[in-house]
C-alpha positions, 0 to 999 in steps of 0.5 A, spaced: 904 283 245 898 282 250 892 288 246 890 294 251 887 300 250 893 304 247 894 298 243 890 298 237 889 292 232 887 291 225 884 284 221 889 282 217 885 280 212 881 287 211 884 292 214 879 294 219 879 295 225 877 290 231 874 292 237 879 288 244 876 283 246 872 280 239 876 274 237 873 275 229 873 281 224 866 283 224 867 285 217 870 280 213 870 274 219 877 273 219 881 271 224 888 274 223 888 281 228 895 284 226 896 289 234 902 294 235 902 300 240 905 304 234 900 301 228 897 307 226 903 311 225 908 307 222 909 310 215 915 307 211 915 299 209 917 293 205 914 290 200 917 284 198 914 278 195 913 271 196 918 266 193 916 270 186 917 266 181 917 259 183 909 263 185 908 265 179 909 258 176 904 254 180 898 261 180 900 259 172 899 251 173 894 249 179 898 242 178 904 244 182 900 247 187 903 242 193 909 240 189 916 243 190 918 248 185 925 249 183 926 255 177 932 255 174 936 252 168 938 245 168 942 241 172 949 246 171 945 252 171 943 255 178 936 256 182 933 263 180 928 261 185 925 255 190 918 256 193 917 254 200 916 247 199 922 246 196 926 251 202 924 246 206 930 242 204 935 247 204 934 249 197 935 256 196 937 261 190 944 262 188 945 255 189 948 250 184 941 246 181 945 239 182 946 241 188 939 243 190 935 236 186 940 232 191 936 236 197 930 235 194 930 229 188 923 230 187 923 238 186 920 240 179 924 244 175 921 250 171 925 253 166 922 260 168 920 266 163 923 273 165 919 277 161 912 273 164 915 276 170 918 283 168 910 283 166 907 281 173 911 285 176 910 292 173 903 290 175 904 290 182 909 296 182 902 299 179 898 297 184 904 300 189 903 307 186 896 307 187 898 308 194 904 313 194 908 315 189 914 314 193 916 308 191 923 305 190 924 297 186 929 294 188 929 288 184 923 285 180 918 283 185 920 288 191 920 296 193 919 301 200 914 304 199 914 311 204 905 313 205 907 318 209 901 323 208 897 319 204 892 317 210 888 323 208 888 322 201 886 315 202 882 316 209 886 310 212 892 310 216 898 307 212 898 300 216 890 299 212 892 301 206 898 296 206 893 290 208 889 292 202 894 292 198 896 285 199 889 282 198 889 286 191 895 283 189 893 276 191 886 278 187 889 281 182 896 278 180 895 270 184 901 272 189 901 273 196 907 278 198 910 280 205 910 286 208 915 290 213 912 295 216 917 300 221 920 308 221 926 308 216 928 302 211 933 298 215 927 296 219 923 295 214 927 290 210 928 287 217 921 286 218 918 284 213 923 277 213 919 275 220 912 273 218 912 269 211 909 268 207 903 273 207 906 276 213 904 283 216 910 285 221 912 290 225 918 294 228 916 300 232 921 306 236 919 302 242 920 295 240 926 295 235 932 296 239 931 290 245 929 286 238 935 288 233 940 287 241 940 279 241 940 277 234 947 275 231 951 280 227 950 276 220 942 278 221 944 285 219 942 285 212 950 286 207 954 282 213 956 277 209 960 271 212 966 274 211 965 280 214 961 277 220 967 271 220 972 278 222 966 281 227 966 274 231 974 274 231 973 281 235 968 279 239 963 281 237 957 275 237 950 280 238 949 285 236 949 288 242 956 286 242 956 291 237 953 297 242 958 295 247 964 299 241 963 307 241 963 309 233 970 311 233 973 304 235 968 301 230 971 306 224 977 305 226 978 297 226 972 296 220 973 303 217 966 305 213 963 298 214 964 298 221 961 306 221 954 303 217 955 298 223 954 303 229 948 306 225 944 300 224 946 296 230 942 302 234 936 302 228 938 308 224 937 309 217 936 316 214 936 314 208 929 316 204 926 313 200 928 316 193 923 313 187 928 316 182 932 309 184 937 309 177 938 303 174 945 302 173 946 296 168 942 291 164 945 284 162 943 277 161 947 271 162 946 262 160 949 256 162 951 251 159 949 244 158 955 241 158 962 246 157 964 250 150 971 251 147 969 252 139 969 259 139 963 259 133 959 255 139 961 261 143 958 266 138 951 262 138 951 263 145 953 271 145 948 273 141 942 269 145 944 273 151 946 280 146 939 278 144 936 278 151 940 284 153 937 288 147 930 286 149 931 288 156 934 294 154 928 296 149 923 295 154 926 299 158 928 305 153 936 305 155 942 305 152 949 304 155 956 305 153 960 301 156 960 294 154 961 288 158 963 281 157 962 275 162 965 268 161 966 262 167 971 256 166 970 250 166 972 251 174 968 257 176 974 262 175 970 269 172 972 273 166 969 279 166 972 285 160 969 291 158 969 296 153 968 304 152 964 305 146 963 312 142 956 313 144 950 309 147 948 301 144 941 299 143 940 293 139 943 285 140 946 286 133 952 293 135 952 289 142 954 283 139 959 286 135 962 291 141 964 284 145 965 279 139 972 281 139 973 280 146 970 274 146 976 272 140 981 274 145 978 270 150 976 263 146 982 260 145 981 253 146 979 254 153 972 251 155 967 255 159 961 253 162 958 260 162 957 267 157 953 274 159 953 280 155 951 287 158 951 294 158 952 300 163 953 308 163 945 308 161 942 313 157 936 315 152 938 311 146 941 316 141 943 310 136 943 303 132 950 303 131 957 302 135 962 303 130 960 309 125 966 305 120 961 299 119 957 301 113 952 295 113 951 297 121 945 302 119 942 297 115 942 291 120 939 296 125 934 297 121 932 290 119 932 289 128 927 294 129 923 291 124 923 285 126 922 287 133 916 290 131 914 283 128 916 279 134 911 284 138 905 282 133 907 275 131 911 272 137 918 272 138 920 267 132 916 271 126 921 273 123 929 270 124 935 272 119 942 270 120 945 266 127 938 267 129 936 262 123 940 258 124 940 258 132 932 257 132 933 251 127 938 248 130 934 248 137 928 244 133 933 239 131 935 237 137 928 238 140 925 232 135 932 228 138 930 229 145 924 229 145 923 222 149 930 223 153 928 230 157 928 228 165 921 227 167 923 233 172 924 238 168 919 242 164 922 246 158 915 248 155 918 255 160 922 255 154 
């Protein structure tokens, strides 16, 4: 959109403000002029990072700088992440890694570290804070921010503050992130999709609508093929084919999805940006190399992901009463089954012996490539044990807060009892087997 005198413009590197005509910040000397009618009085934005943990990984080791970057497990597990090099080649997360390493057969696989993660992006959530209090996560490494207001606490408009904020986190953090700058969430998340990386867009009240009409109804975020497939088989191709139907058609041929429909297709969205966003499960999952069936070979694997969970859990200081167990067949068939416990779980140890028996009941013979653990129905942790009947499950409570404490100070293999023991010796003995026999790809120092 051309600049004139109602249309003021900002250095995308900087955040001041750049007169019509200069063709360079007067400021910094950069080159990148963010201009819309509407910039200085937008307040509700998305902030979403850059194919975060392939990002992460080459900020940690410059060698990977020009190289595709695939994070995930191994040749059986999935892509958790892929940088943009390696989306070039149609990689993209969820995908199968055999498929992904035969788009791109010279991408270097990184094993990945959720906790180095989980650690950075608490860093960038502080840094969102600093700007608004009203910040709402909706996942590792992106959030809405809502800065209405804030223009006189930080005696910058919204946009500026926004601008900041990305270079702080390139500064500070070594990962760039893309912002979405509009009037309400949907158009938020929908802008920030259109300039990455490093991008900085813009939808206003003037531009949104003419923008949203000739886009294809899957563009709408939560339109899955499915549902898409079933508005294309209705006639409905664009999303101005969705405003030609009046609210009560759509309701009554789509139900509530159809009334979402309506809503978004004209840019609205009422919704706030609500920092109190509850968390509602806490969970790990593994993949593995080759399918299970022994059911002792099963446990092992339990308890790596009760383990993880458990983490996870104390970390965030919640607890859940309601147990789950994940399991995939050697034909991708899902197995989930739950359990309602007494009072709220913490550790690995009152997990793992909340969802071995439903593990035996499952592990009969049959060969799975996959296990997850995980709790829901949060609470503040009130307990260390699941079964008030297990008079040895106190005691272990204990030793696992113990040992918690150690890991902390000495790292995560100070201090190994039982499973664990014999699981950290089993993995030393395979690494001195294979050590000269790992694909060249894949790097398991992630580990």
């Amino acid at each position: 959109m051309p600049d004139s005198i109602e249309t003021p413009a900002l250095c995308q590197d900087c955040g001041a403000i750049l007169s019509l005509n200069s063709p360079f910040c007067g400021v910094c000397g950069g080159t990148r002029r963010l201009s819309h009618p509407e910039l200085m009085t937008l307040s509700i934005a998305h902030v979403d990072c850059d194919a975060f943990y392939a990002s992460v990984e080459k900020r940690d080791d410059p060698s990977l700088r020009d190289k595709p970057v695939i994070v995930g497990g191994g040749r059986r597990g999935v892509v958790s992440a892929a940088c943009y090099h390696a989306r070039v080649y149609g990689v993209h997360s969820a995908m199968p890694m055999f498929k992904a390493l035969k788009l791109c057969p010279d991408a270097v696989v990184v094993r990945g570290s959720m906790d180095k993660y989980a650690f950075e992006g608490r860093r960038i959530r502080m840094l969102m804070t600093e700007l608004t209090p009203l910040v709402e996560p909706l996942s590792i490494d992106e959030a809405f921010l809502d800065l209405s207001g804030t223009q006189r606490l930080h005696g910058r408009s919204p946009a500026q503050s926004l601008i900041r904020l990305q270079t702080r986190i390139l500064d500070e953090v070594g990962v760039t992130v893309s912002v979405g700058l509009s009037y309400n969430k949907f158009l938020a998340k929908t802008a920030s999709d259109l300039d990455k990386p490093n991008g900085f867009a813009v939808l206003g009240r003037d531009d949104a609508q003419a923008f949203l009409a000739k886009q294809p109804v899957s563009f709408i975020y939560g339109i899955g093929p499915a549902f898409a497939s079933r508005l294309q088989a209705a006639g409905l191709q664009t999303i101005a084919d969705v405003r030609k139907w009046d609210d009560k058609r759509l309701a009554e041929k789509f139900g509530d999805h159809g009334l979402r429909l309506a809503r978004l297709s004209r840019g609205e969205d009422f919704r706030r940006v609500n920092p109190r966003h509850e968390r509602k499960s806490i969970s790990a999952e593994t993949t593995f190399s080759d399918d299970i069936s022994d059911l002792e070979a099963l446990k092992d694997k339990l308890w790596q992901v009760c383990l993880k969970t458990a983490d996870r859990s104390k970390a965030k200081d919640m607890a859940g009463s309601v147990v789950t167990l994940k399991l995939k067949t050697a034909n991708f068939k899902s197995i989930t089954r739950r359990r309602t416990l007494d009072q709220p779980i913490q550790l690995a140890d009152a997990l793992f012996h909340a969802l071995e028996p439903l593990l035996e009941s499952e592990a009969k013979g049959r060969s799975y490539r996959l296990i997850g653990a995980g709790i829901s129905a949060l609470s503040p942790p009130i307990g260390d044990t699941a079964d008030l009947l297990d008079a040895k499950a106190a005691k272990r409570g204990k030793a696992e807060r113990a040992s918690d404490i150690a890991r902390a100070k000495f790292g995560a293999d100070a201090i190994l009892t039982g499973r664990g023991l014999r699981l950290a010796k089993a993995r030393e003995d395979k690494g001195k087997s294979e050590a000269t026999s790992l694909p060249g790809k894949i790097r398991d120092d992630q580990l």
